[in-house]
Every structure is written in structure tokens, then in C-alpha cells.
C-alpha positions as CSV (number, residue, x, y, z in Angstrom):
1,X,-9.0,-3.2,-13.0
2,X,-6.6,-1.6,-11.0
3,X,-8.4,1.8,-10.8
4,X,-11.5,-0.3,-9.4
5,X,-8.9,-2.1,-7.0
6,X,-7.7,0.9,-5.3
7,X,-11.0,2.6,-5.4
8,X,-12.0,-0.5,-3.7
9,X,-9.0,-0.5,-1.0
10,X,-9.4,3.0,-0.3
11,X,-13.2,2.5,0.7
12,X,-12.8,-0.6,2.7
13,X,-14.4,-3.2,-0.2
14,X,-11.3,-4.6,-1.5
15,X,-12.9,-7.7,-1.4
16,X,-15.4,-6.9,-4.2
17,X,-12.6,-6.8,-6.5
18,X,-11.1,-10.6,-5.3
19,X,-12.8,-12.6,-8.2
20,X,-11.1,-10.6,-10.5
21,X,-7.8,-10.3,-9.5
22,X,-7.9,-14.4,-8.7
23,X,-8.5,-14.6,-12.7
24,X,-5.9,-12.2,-13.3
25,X,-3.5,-14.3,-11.3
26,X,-4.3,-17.2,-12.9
27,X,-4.0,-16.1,-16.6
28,X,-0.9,-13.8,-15.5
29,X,0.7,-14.9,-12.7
30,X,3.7,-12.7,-12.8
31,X,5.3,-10.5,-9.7
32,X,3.4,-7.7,-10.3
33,X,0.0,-9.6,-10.3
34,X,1.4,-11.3,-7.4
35,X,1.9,-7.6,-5.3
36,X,-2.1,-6.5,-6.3
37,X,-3.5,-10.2,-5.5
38,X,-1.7,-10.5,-2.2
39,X,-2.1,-7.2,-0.9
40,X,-6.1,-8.0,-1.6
41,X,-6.3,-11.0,0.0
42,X,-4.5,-9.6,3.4
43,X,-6.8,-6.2,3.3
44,X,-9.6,-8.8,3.1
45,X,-8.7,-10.6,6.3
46,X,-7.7,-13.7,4.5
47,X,-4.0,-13.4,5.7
48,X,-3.1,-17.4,4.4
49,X,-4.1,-17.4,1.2
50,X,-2.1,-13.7,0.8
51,X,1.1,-15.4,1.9
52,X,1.0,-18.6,-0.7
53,X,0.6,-16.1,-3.3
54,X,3.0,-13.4,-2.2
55,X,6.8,-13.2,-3.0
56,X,8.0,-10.3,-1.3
57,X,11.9,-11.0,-2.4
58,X,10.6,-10.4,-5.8
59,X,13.0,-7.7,-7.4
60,X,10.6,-4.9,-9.4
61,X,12.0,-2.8,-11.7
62,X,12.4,1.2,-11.6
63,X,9.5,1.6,-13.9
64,X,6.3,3.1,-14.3
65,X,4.5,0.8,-11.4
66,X,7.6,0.6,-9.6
67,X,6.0,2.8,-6.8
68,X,2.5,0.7,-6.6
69,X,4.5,-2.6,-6.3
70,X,6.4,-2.0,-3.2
71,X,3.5,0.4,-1.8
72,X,1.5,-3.1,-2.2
73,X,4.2,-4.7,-0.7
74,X,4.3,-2.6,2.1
75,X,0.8,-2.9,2.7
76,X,0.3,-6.9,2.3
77,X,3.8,-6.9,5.1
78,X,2.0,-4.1,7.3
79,X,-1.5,-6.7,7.5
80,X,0.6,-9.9,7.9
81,X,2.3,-8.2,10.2
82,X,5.7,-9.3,8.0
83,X,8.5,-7.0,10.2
84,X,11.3,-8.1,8.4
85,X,9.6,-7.1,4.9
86,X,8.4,-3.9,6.6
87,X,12.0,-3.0,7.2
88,X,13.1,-3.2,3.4
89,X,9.9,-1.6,2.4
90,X,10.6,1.1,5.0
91,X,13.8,1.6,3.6
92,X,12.8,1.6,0.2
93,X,10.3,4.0,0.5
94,X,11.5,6.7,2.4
95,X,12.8,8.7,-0.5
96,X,9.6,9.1,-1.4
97,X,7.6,10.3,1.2
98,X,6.5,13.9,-0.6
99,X,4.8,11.4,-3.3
100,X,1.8,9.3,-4.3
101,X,2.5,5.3,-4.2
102,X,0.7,4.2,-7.0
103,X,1.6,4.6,-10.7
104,X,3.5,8.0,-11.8
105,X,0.6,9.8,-13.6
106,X,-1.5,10.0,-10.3
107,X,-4.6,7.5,-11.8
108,X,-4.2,4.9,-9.1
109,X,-2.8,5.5,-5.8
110,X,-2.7,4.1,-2.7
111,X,-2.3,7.6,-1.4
112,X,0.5,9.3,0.6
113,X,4.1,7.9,0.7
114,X,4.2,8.5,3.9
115,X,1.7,7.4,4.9
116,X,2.8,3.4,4.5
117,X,5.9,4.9,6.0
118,X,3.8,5.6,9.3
119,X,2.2,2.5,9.0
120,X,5.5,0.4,8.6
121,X,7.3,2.6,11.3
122,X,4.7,1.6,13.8
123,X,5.4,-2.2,12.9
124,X,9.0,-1.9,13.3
125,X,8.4,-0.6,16.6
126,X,8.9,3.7,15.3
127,X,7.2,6.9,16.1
128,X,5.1,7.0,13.2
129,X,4.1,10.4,14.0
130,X,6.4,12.8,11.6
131,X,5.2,10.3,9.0
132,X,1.6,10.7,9.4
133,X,2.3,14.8,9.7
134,X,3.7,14.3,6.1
135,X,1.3,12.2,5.0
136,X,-1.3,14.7,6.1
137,X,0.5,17.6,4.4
138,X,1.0,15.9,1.5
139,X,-2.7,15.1,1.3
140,X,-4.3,18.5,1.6
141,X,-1.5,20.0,-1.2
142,X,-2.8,17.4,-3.6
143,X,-6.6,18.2,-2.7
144,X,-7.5,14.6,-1.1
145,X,-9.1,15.0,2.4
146,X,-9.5,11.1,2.7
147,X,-5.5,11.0,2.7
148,X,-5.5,13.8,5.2
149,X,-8.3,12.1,7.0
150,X,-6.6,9.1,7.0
151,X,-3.5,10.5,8.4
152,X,-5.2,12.3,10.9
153,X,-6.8,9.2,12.5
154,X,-3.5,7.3,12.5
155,X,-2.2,10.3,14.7
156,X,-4.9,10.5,16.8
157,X,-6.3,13.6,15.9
158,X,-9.6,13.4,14.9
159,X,-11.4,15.9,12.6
């Protein structure tokens, strides 16, 4: 489910996976449920229902899907437009900006590290720019020109 979910982000159909991450919610509505669900409903442009489900002071541990939780989280602040969230992701995050965000054995990602660093940067009001650079870099070393692509784009230079 969550391999179809960031397929799904990555390609722009996240909301093909909303019916069911609602039933996973329902049946497990935990904090890490809560991340995938809301960061779902904001990519799909329904910003509301993202924030009742959402608990961005949610603590996660330093686990195997630490990194996907608070890449989710920084997503789900970056389309609600959450600045105050943004800055704790931000900080959070920066220590890993030469890796994936997603779970540590590279099946699901939400691609670059820095790239959600560029992304939050620009919401806190930041030169994204060095961000998207590494975001790029660390796309093409890991073979993934949608990454670099996407990095690209957000720098304004277009393949």
C-alpha cells in the first residue's frame, strides 16, 4: 500500500490511492497512518479534511519509517502552507539532505532529502536554490532522473 502510495504521489494520482488509505485510517488510526492519510488528502487538493486528520506535534520514533513520517510531514505543511511546521521539519531534516526520505531500504521514497528541504526553504521565505542543486545531485547518483527532473524545475532550469 504504501509502494502504490508514493508511486501514486510521485506521478501526480495520489488521489487514486485515497479509498484506501481512508480504510487504513479507520482500522489503524495511529500517528503514522495519520502522516500517509494527511499528506494524501493535501497533494489531492483537499487541504480541510488533511488538517482534521493531521497531528503534526506527533513525536515519531528514530526507526525504520522515521524518515517517511517527517518527509510526509513536511510535505502535508509545505501544501497547507503550515510555516511554523515547515520550520521544525526544516530543521529536522537537514541532516539528511545526501538521503532518500522514505523508508531506509530505498522501496518507498518520496525522493531527495533535499529536495523537501527546497520546498520548505521556499515556505519559510529561503533561497531554496543550494537545496534543489543537492537534490539534483543526489538524484542522478542514485539513477532517478524524475528526482533530478524534479529538482531541476523547482530551480528553474528546465531540461
Amino acid at each position: 500500500m504504501l509502494g502504490r502510495f508514493v508511486v501514486r504521489l510521485a506521478r501526480g494520482n495520489v488521489r487514486d490511492s485515497l479509498d484506501e488509505l481512508a480504510i487504513l485510517w479507520e482500522h489503524v488510526p495511529n500517528d503514522g497512518t495519520a502522516e500517509v492519510y494527511a499528506a494524501a488528502l493535501a497533494a489531492a487538493g483537499e487541504p480541510e479534511a488533511a488538517r482534521r486528520v493531521w497531528r503534526p506535534g506527533a513525536v515519531h520514533s528514530l526507526d525504520y519509517y522515521w524518515l517517511l513520517w517527517e518527509g510526509l510531514r513536511a510535505q502535508t505543511a509545505i501544501a497547507l502552507g503550515d510555516v511554523e511546521v515547515a520550520v521544525r521539519c526544516y530543521h529536522n531534516l537537514r541532516q539528511w539532505d545526501g538521503e532518500l526520505a522514505g523508508m531506509h531500504s530505498g522501496s518507498v521514497t518520496l525522493g531527495p532529502v533535499a529536495l523537501l528541504l527546497g520546498d520548505l526553504a521556499r515556505l519559510m521565505g529561503q533561497d531554496p536554490d543550494r537545496h534543489y542543486a543537492r537534490a539534483e545531485e543526489i538524484a542522478e547518483l542514485v539513477g532517478s532522473p524524475h528526482w533530478a527532473r524534479a529538482a531541476r524545475e523547482r530551480r528553474g532550469h528546465l531540461p
